[in-house]
C-alpha positions as protocol buffer text, in pm:
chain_id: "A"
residue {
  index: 1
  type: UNK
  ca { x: 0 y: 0 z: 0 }
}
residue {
  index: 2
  type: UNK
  ca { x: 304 y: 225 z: 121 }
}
residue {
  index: 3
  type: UNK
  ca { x: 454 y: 172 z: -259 }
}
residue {
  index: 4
  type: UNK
  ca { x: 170 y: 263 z: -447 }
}
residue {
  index: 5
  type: UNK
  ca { x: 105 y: 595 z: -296 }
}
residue {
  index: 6
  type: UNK
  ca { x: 483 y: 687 z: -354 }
}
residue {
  index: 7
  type: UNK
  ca { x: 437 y: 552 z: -674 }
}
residue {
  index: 8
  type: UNK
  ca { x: 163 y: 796 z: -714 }
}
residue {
  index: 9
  type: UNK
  ca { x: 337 y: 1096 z: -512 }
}
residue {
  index: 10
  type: UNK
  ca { x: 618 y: 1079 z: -745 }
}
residue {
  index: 11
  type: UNK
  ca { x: 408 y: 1020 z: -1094 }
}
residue {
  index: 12
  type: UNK
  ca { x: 253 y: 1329 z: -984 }
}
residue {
  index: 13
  type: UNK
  ca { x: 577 y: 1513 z: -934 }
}
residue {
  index: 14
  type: UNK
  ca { x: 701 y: 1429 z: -1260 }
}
residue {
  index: 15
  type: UNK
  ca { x: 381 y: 1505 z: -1447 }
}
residue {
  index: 16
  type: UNK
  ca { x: 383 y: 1855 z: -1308 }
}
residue {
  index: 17
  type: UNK
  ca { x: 770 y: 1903 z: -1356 }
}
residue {
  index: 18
  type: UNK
  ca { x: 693 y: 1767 z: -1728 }
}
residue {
  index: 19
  type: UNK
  ca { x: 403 y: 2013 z: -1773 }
}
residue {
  index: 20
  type: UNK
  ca { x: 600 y: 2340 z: -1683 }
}
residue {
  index: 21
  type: UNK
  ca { x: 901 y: 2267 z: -1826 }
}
residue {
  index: 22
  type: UNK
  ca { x: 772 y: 2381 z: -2159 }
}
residue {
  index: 23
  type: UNK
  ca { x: 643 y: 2651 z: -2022 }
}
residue {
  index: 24
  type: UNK
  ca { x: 993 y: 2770 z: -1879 }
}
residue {
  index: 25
  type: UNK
  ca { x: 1126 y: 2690 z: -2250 }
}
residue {
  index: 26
  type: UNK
  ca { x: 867 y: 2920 z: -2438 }
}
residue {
  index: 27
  type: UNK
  ca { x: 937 y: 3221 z: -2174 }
}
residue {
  index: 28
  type: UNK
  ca { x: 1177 y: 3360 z: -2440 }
}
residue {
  index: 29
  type: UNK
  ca { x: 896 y: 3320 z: -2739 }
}
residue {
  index: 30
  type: UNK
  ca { x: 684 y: 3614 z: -2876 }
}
residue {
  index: 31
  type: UNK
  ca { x: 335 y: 3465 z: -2814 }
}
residue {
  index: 32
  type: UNK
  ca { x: -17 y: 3615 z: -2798 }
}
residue {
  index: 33
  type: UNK
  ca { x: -11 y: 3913 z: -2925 }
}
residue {
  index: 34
  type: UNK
  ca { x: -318 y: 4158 z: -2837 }
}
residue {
  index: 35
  type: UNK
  ca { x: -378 y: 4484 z: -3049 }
}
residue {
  index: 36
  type: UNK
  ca { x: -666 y: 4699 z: -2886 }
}
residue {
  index: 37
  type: UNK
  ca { x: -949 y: 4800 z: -2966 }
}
residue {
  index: 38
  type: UNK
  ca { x: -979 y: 4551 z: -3233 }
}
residue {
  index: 39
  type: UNK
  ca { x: -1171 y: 4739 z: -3435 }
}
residue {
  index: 40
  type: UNK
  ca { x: -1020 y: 5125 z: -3495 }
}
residue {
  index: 41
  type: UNK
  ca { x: -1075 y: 5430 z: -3756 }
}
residue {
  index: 42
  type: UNK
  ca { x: -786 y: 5577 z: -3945 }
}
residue {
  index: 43
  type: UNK
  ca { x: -570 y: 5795 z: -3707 }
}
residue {
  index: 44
  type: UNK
  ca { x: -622 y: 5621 z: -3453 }
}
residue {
  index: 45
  type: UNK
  ca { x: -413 y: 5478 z: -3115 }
}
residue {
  index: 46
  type: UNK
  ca { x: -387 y: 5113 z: -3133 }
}
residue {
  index: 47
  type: UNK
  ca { x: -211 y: 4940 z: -2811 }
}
residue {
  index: 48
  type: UNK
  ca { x: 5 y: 4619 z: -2882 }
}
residue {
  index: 49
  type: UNK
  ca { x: 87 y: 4396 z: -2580 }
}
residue {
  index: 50
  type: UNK
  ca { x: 287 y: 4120 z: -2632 }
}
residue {
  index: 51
  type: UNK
  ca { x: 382 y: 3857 z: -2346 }
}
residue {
  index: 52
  type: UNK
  ca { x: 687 y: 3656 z: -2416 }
}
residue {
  index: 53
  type: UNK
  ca { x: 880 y: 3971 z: -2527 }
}
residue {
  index: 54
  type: UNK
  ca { x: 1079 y: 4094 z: -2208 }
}
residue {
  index: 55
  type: UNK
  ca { x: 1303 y: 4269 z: -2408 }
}
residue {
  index: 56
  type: UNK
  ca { x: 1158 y: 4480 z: -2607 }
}
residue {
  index: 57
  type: UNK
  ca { x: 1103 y: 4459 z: -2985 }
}
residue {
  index: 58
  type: UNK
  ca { x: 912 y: 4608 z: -3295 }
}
residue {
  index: 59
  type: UNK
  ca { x: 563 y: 4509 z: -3442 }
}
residue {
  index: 60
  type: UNK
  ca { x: 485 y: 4614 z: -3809 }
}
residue {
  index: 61
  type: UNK
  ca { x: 186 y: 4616 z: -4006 }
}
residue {
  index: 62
  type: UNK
  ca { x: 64 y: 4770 z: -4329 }
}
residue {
  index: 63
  type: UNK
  ca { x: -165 y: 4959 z: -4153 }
}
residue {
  index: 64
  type: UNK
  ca { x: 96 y: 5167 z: -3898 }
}
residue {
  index: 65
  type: UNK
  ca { x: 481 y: 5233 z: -3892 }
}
residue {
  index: 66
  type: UNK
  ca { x: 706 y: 5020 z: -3706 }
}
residue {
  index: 67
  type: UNK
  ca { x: 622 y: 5088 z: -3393 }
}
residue {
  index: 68
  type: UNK
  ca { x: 884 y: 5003 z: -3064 }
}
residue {
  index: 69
  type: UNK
  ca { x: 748 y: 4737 z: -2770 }
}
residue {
  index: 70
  type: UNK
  ca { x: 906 y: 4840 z: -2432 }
}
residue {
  index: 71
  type: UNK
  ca { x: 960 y: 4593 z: -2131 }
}
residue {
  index: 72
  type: UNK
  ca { x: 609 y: 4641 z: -1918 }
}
residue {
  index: 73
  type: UNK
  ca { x: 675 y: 4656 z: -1537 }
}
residue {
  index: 74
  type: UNK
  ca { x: 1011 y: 4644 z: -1315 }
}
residue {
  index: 75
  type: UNK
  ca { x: 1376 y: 4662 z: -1462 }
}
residue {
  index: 76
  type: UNK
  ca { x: 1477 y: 4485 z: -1214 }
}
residue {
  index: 77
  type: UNK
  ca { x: 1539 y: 4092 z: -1182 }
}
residue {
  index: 78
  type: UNK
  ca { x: 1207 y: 4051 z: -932 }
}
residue {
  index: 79
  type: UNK
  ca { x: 1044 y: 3703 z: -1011 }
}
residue {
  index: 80
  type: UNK
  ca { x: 1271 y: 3617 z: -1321 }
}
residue {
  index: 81
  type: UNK
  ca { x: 1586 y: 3495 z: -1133 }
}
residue {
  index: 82
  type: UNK
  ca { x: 1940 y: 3520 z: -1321 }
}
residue {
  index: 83
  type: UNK
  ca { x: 1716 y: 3578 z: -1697 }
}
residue {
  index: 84
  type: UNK
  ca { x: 1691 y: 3949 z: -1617 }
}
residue {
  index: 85
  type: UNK
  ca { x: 1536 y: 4162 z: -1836 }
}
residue {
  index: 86
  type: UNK
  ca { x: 1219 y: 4390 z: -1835 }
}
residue {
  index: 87
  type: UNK
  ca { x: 942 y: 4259 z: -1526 }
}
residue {
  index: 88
  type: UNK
  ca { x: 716 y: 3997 z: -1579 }
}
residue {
  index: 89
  type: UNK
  ca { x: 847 y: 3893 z: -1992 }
}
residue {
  index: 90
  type: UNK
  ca { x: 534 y: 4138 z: -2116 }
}
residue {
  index: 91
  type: UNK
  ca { x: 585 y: 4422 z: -2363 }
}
residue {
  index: 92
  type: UNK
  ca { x: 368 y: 4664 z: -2521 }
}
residue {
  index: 93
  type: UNK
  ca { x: 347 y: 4971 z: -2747 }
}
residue {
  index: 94
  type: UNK
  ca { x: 139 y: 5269 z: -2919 }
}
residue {
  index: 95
  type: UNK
  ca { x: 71 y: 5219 z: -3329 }
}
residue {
  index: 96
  type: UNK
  ca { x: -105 y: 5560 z: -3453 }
}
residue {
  index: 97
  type: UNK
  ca { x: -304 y: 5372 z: -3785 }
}
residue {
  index: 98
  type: UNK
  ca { x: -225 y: 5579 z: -4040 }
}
residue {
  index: 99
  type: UNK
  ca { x: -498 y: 5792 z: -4161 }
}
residue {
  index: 100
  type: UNK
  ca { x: -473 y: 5650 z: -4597 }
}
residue {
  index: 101
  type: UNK
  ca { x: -525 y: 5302 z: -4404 }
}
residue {
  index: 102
  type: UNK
  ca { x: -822 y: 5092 z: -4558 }
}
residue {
  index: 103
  type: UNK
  ca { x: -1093 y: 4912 z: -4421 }
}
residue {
  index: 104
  type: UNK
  ca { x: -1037 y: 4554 z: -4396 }
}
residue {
  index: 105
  type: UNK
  ca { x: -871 y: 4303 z: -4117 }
}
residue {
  index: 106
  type: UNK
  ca { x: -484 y: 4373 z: -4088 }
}
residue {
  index: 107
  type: UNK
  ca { x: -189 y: 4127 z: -3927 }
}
residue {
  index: 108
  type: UNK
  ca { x: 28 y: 4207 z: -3690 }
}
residue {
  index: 109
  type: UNK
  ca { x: 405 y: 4079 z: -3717 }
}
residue {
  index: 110
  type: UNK
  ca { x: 642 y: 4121 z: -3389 }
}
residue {
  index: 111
  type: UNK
  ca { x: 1034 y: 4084 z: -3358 }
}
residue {
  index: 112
  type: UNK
  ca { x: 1131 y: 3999 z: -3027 }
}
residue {
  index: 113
  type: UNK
  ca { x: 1405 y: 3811 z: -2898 }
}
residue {
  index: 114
  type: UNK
  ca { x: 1536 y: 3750 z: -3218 }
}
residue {
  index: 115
  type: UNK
  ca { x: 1211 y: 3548 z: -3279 }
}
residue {
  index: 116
  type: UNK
  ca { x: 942 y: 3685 z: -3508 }
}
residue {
  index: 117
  type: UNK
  ca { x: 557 y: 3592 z: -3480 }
}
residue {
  index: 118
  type: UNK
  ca { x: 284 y: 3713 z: -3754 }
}
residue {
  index: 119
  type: UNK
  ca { x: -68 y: 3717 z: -3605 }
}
residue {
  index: 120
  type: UNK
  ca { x: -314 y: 3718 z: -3864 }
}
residue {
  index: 121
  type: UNK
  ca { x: -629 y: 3945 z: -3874 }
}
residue {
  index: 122
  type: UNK
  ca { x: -482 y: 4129 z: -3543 }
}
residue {
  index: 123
  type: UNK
  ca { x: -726 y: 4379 z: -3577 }
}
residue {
  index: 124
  type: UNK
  ca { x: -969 y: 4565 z: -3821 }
}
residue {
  index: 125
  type: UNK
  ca { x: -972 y: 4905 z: -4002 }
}
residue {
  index: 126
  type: UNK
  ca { x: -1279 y: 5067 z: -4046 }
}
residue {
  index: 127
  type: UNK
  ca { x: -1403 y: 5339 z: -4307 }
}
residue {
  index: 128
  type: UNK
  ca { x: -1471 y: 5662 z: -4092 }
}
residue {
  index: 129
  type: UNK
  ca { x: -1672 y: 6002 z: -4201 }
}
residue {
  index: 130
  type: UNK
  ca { x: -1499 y: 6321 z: -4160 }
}
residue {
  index: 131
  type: UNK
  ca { x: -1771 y: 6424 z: -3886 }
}
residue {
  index: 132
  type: UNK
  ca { x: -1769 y: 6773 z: -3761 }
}
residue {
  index: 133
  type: UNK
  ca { x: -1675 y: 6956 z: -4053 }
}
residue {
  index: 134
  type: UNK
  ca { x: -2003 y: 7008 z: -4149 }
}
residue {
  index: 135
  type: UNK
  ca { x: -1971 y: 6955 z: -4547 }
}
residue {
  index: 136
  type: UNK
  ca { x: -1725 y: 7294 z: -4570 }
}
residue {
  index: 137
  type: UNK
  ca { x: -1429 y: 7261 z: -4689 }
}
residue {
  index: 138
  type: UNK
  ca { x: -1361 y: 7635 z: -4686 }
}
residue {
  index: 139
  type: UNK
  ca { x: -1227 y: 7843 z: -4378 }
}
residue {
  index: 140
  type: UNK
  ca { x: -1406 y: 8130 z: -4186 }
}
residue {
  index: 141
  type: UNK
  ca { x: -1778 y: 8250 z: -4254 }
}
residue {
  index: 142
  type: UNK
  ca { x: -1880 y: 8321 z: -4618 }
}
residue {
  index: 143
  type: UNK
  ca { x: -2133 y: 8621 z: -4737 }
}
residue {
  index: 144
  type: UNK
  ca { x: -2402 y: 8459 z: -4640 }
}
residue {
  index: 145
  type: UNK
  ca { x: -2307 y: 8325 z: -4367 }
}
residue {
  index: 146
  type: UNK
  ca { x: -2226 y: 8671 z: -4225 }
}
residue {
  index: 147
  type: UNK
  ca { x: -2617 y: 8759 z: -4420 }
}
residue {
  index: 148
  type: UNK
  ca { x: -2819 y: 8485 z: -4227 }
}
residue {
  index: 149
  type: UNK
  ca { x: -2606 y: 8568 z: -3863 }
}
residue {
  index: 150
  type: UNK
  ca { x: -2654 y: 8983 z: -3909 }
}
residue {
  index: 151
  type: UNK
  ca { x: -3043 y: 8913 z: -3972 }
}
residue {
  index: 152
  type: UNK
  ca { x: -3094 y: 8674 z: -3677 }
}
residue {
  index: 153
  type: UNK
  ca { x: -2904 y: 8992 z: -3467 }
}
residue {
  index: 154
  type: UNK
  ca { x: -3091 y: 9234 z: -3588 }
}
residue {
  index: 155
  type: UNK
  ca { x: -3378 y: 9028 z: -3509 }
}
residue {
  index: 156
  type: UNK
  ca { x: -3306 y: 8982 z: -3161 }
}
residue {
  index: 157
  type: UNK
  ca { x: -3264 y: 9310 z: -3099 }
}
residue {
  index: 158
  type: UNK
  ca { x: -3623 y: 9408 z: -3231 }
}
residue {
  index: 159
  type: UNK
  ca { x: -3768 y: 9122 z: -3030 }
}
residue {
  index: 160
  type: UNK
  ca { x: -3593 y: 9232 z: -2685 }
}
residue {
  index: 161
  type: UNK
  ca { x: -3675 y: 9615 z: -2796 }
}
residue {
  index: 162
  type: UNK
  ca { x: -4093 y: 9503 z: -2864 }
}
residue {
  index: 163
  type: UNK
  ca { x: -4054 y: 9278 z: -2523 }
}
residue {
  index: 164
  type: UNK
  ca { x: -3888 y: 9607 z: -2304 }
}
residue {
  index: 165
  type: UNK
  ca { x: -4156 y: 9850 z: -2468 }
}
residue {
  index: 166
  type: UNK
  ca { x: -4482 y: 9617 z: -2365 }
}
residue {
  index: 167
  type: UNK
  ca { x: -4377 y: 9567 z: -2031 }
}
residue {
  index: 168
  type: UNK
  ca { x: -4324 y: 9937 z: -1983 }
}
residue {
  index: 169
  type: UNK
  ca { x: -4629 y: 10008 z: -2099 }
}
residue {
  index: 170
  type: UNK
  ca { x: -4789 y: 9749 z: -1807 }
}
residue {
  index: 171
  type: UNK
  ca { x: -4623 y: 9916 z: -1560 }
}
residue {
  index: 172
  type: UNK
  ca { x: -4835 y: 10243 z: -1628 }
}
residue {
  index: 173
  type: UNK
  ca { x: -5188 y: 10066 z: -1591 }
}
């Protein structure tokens, strides 16, 4: 009985050595890589977090220049023992898309560690309206723009002067 719960204690052992070893290996591998919001306009900030990356890299795209992944939380050794590098292996960076960009689904490819990873459809480019220019494409106000503004003053100013004239006349009854 004595044997076959060692047995067990040490198949146990070895399973769960077996199962983090490659874990430990694939510490130095670029490996899910996140691009949010998944869904962006033109000119827009897109954030790329990598885990796997502790030192740094690059991720390029058609959509966005290269655009540098730094280390994410402490410099120092912490947690990692004698690997060093940059916190807990995660790195991340700021793509601006760039505003000719088309819609459609775009990959993401990231060198890190001397390793490169391509993540397909990453994220998606949508078409965007040029809101709040109002369909001008000229500067400053126009003839009749000065026209319709002058009339709604002058307007006003009739209105208030009507208004201040009937309510003197009340006060006289």
């Amino acid at each position: 009985m004595r044997n076959t719960r060692a047995l067990a204690v040490a198949g146990a052992a070895v399973a769960a050595l077996g199962l983090s070893a490659p874990a430990a290996v694939a510490w130095d591998t670029p490996s899910n890589i996140t691009a949010l919001p998944s869904v962006i306009a033109p000119g827009g900030q897109l954030t790329i977090t990598v885990d796997g990356c502790r030192g740094g890299g690059t991720a390029t795209s058609n959509a966005f220049s290269p655009t540098r992944l730094s280390p994410v939380g402490g410099g120092g050794k912490g947690n990692e023992g004698d690997r060093g590098g940059g916190g807990n292996g995660t790195a991340r960076g700021t793509a601006i898309i760039n505003s000719n960009a088309r819609p459609g689904s775009y990959d993401i490819t990231v060198d890190c560690n001397g390793r490169r990873m391509t993540k397909p459809q990453a994220f998606t480019v949508i078409g965007g309206v040029r809101g709040g220019i109002g369909g001008s494409s000229t500067t400053g106000a126009t003839p009749t723009d000065m026209a319709i503004g002058g009339g709604l003053v002058a307007a006003a100013v009739v209105g208030g002067g009507v208004f201040w004239m009937r309510r003197r006349a009340e006060r006289r009854i």
